[in-house]
C-alpha positions as CSV (number, residue, x, y, z in Angstrom):
1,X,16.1,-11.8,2.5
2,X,13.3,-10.0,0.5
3,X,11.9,-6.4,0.8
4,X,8.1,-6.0,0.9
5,X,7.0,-3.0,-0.4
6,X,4.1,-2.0,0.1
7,X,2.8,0.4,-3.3
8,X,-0.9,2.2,-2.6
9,X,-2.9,4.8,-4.4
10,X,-4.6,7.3,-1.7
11,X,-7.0,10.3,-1.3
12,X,-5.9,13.1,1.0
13,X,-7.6,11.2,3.9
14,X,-5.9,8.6,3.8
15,X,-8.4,6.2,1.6
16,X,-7.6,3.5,-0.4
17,X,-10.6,1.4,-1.6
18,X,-11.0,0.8,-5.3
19,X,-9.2,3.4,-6.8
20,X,-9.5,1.6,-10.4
21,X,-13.1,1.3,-10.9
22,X,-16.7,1.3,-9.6
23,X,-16.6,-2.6,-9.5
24,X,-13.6,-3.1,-7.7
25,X,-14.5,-2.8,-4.3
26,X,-18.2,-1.3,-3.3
27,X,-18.2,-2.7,-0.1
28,X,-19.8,-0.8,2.8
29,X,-21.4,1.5,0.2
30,X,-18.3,3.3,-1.1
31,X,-19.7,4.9,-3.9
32,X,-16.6,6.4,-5.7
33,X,-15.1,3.7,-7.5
34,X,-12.4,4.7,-9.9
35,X,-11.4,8.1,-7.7
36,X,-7.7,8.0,-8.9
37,X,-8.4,7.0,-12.7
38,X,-8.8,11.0,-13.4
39,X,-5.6,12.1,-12.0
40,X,-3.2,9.1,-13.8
41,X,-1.2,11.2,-15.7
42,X,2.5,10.6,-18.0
43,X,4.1,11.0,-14.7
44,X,2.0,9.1,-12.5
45,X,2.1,6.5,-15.1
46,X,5.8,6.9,-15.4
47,X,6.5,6.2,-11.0
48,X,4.1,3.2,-11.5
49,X,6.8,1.9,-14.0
50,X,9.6,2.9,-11.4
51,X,7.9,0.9,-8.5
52,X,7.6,-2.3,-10.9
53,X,11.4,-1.9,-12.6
54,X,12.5,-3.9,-10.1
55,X,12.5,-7.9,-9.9
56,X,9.5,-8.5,-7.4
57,X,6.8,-11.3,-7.0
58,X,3.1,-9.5,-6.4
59,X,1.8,-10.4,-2.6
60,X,-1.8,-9.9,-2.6
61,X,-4.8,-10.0,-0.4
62,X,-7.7,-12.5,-1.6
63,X,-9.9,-9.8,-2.7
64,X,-7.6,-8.0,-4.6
65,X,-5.9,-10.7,-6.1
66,X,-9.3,-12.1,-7.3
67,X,-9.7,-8.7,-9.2
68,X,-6.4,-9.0,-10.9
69,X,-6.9,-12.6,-11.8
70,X,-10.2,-11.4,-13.3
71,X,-8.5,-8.7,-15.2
72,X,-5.2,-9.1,-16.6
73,X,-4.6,-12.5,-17.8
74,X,-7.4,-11.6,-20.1
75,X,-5.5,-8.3,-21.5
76,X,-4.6,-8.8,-25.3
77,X,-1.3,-7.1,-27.0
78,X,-3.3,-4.4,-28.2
79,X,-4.6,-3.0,-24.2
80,X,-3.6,0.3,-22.7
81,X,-1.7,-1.5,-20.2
82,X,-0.5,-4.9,-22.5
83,X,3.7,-4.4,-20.9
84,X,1.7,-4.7,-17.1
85,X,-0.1,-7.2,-17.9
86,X,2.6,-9.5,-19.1
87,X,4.6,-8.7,-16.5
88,X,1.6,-9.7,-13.4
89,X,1.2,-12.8,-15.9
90,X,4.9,-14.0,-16.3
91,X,5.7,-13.6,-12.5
92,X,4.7,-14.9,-9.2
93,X,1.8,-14.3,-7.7
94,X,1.4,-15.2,-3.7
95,X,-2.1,-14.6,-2.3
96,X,-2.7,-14.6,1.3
97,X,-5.7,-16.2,2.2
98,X,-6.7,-17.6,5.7
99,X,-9.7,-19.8,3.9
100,X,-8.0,-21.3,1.7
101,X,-11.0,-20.8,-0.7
102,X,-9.6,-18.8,-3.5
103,X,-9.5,-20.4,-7.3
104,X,-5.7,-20.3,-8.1
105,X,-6.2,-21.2,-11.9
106,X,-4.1,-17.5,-12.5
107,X,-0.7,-19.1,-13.9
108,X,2.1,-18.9,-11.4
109,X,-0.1,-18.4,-8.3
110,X,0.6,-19.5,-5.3
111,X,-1.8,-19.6,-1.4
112,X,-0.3,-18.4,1.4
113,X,-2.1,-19.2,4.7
114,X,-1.3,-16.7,6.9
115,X,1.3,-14.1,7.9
116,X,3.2,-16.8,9.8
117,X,4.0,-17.5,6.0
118,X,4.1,-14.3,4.9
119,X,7.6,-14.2,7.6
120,X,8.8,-17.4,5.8
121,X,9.1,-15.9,2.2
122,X,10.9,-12.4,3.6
123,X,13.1,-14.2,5.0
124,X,13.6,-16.7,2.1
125,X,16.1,-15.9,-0.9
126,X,13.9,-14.5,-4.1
127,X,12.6,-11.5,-5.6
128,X,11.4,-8.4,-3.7
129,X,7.5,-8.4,-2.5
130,X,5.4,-5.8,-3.8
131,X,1.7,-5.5,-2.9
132,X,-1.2,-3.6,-4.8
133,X,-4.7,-2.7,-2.7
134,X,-5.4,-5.4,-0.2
135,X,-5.7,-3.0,2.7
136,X,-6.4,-6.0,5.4
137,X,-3.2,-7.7,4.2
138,X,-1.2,-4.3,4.2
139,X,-2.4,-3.6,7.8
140,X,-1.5,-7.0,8.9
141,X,2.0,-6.4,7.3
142,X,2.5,-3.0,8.9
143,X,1.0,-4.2,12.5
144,X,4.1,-6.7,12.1
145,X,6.5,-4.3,10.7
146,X,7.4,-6.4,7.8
147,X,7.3,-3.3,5.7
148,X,10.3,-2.4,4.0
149,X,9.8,0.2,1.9
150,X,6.6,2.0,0.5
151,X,5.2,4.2,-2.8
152,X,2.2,6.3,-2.0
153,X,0.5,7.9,-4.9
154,X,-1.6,10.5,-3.1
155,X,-4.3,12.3,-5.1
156,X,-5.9,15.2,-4.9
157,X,-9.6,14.3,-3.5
158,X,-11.0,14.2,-0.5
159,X,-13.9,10.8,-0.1
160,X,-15.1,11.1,3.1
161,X,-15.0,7.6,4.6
162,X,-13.5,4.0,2.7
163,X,-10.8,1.9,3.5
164,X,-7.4,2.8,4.6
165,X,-3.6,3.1,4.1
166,X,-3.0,3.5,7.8
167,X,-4.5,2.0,11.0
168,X,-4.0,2.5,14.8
169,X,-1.7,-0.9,16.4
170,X,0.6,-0.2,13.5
171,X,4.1,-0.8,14.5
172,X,5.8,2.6,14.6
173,X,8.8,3.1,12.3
174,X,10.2,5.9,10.5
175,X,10.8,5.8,6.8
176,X,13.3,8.2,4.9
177,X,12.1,9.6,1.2
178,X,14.2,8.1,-1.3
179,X,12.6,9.5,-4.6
180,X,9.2,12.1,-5.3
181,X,7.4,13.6,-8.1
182,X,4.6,15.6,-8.5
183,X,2.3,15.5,-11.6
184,X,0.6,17.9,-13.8
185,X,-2.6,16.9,-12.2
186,X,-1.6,16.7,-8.9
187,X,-0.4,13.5,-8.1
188,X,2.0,13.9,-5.3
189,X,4.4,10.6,-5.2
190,X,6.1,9.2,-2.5
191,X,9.1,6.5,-2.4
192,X,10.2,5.6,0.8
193,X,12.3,3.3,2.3
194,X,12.6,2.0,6.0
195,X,14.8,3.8,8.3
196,X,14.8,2.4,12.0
197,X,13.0,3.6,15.0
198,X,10.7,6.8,15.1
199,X,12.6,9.7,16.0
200,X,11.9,12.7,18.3
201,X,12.0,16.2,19.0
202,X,10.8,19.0,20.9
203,X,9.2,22.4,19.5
204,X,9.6,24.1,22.8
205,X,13.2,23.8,24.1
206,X,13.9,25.1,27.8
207,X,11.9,25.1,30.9
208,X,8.3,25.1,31.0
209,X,6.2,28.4,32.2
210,X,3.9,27.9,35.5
211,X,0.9,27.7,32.7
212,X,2.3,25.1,30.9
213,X,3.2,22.7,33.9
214,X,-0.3,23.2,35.0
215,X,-1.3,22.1,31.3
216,X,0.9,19.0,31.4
217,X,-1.1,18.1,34.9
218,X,-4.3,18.5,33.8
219,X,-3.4,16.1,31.1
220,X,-2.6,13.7,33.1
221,X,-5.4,13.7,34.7
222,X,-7.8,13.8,31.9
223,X,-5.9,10.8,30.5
């Protein structure tokens, strides 16, 4: 069976739209395209190698996939990022679209319909599943726990509104940290890898004052 790993660049609060550039994703009037380019340090750079050292297929929403394929199969030998971009363009690319209407011309692409088949290729021998952006994807994902493991690169901005990592209806799941860095300019990174159901505690051991039954009550009734 595969891992899907989910790999996301994030502000403080939680936002993930179009961390690249101003042209990725301006939808709904996000006006800070290209929030996390500033902060991409040696490290940064360095856990974004450690997330794709391993053998792994991309799984991709439509939108995002369509700014990759418009991106790095035209990278030459001489680009900033010429080892990724031969990498995205030797490997598979599955792109989850429920339309259907996507131009597959990128080399080594492949439609998925649905997360029906999303299910089918986890379970299916083959490399590891590692997404990039495609927030609707990575909620569906989540929403049917078919996460396995995930690499958060949080920044240090706050945007105000966008896009996000994390939605309510997510399955709940606890993960255990597995590997972290922090970077000169304050990227805080995050590897984590699934670890079974969400565990529980309490702050206030013993038995509860007067006060605080009548607190629990009242929240009860208040819903």
């Amino acid at each position: 069976m595969r891992k899907i790993v989910v790999g996301a660049q994030v502000s403080l609060d939680g936002i993930m739209q179009a961390p690249g550039g101003p042209s990725e994703d301006p939808t709904n009037g996000f006006k800070f395209g290209g929030w996390a380019m500033p902060y991409f340090d040696e490290a940064a750079g360095e856990e974004i190698d450690r997330l794709f050292a391993r053998t792994f297929d991309l799984l991709l929403g439509r939108k995002t996939y369509e700014i990759f394929a418009a991106y790095w199969p035209y990278q030459g030998e001489d680009a900033p990022a010429a080892d990724i971009a031969k990498l995205f363009n030797r490997i598979t690319k599955y792109v989850v679209s429920r339309s259907g209407e996507v131009d597959l011309g990128w080399a080594g692409t492949v439609l998925v319909r649905d997360i029906a088949g999303v299910k089918r290729l986890r379970d299916a021998d083959g490399s590891d599943l590692v997404t990039q952006g495609s927030t609707e994807l990575v909620h569906a994902l989540l929403g049917e726990d078919l996460v396995d493991a995930i690499s958060i690169f949080t920044m240090p901005v706050v945007l105000g509104g966008g896009k996000k990592l994390f939605a309510d209806g997510e399955a709940p799941h606890a993960f255990t940290l597995t590997g972290s860095r922090v970077s000169e300019s304050g990227v805080v990174v995050g590897h984590y890898e699934r670890d079974g159901a969400v565990k529980t505690g309490n702050a206030a051991p013993g038995s509860p004052s007067a006060r605080e039954i009548a607190r629990q009550e009242r929240m009860k009734r208040e819903g």
